[in-house]
Steps between C-alpha positions, in 0.01 A plus 500: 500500500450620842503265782334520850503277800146446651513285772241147440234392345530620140187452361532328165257715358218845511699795633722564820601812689881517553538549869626879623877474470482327149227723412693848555801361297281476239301792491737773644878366471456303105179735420345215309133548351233340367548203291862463594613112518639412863612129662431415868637237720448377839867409602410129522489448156199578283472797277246647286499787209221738493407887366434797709144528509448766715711766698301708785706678734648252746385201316577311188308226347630246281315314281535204198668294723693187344772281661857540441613263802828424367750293746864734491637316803847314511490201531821508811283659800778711621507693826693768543619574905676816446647722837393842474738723297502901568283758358258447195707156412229274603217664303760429208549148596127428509412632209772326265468172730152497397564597137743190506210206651598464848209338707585675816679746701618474813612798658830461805630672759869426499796587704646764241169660358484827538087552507358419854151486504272533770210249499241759406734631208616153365080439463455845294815395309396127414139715395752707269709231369166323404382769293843533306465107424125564362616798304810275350195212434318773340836624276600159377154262494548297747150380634622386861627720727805383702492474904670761685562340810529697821826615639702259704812449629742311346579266777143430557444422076783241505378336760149429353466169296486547120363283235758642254872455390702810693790699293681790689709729301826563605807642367708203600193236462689161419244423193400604163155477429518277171641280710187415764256242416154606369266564773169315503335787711509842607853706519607738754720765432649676818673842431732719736414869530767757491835346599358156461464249786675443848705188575264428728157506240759346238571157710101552680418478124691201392356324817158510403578338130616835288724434238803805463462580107750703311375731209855547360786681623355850564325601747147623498307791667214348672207597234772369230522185648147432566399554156805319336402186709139490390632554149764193507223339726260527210761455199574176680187344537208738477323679179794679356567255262185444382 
């Protein structure tokens, strides 16, 4: 059925007007009427069903509300800190990241990417980026939206303290990934943009506790290589087995 992301409280019961944005999808994109069966979800985890119970110009009212909270989430909280690639490659990125469970996104400024952003454009872009995560959430039923961090630079990401075991991909990483031990936390996966890291961010990297990772002999576009990782990440020792 059709999902929508209204931000919290869900009430668990009586009726509830989907907010604006939701509410146009609904009535003028998926022309739904009257006694059509939707699902709502407030990104940090609960869901309920309900019926359209009433559709007046702007607004739409849904009614017969029931939970359908349903926990989708991996259990391997995996960031993803990927350097802006060109063009459209990001939306792309976020959308399938999402799709896949990542927790988070962190968005870099590295030597090689191509996109520069001005402050004022990186916060209508992280405003963007949010919205393609939400629609992903509402494509695949997910009930909790993933963070899209604000941009950074690269230099200034490493250099923060994580909580989390750090993998960066590279085409001559020293280490297979079966081969690390399970991680009893978070996992951070950094990923070059176009023409993949500098010495420099390479050995800045393995200062501040990244481990170079190999995903085979090829090597990856940037958008392939984010999405492999989280896939092998999640084969490994997330949901994909289960």
């Amino acid at each position: 059925m059709p999902r929508f992301y209204c931000p919290a409280p869900l009430p668990f019961e009586g009726e509830f007007s989907l907010p604006p944005e939701a509410a146009h999808h609904a009535a003028r994109v998926l022309r739904l009427r009257v006694g059509e069966e939707v699902e709502i979800f407030d990104g940090q985890g609960q869901a309920r069903s309900g019926v359209i119970a009433d559709i007046s110009g702007k607004h739409v009212t849904v009614g017969a509300l029931a939970d359908r909270s349903a926990d989708r989430e991996s259990p391997l909280s995996i960031v993803l800190a990927q350097s802006l690639p060109s063009g459209d490659k990001m939306d792309w990125v976020i959308q399938k990241a999402t799709e896949l469970g990542v927790a988070a996104i962190q968005p870099l400024a590295s030597a090689r990417s191509v996109v520069k952003l001005s402050a004022e454009r990186a916060a209508k872009r992280q405003e963007h980026w949010q919205q393609v995560a939400i629609s992903a959430c509402e494509q695949c039923g997910r009930n909790q939206l993933p963070l899209i961090h604000p941009v950074l630079d690269l230099a200034d990401w490493v250099a923060q303290s994580q909580n989390a075991r750090r993998y960066i991909f590279l085409p001559q990483g020293a280490q297979a990934l079966q081969d690390q031990p399970a991680p009893d936390g978070p996992v951070e996966l950094l990923i070059g943009a176009e023409g993949g890291f500098t010495e420099a961010e390479s050995a800045l990297a393995r200062q501040h506790g990244y481990t170079p990772i190999r995903l085979g002999p090829r090597i990856l576009r940037t958008e392939t290589a984010a999405l492999a990782g989280i896939t092998a990440l999640q084969y490994q020792w997330g949901d994909f087995r289960a």
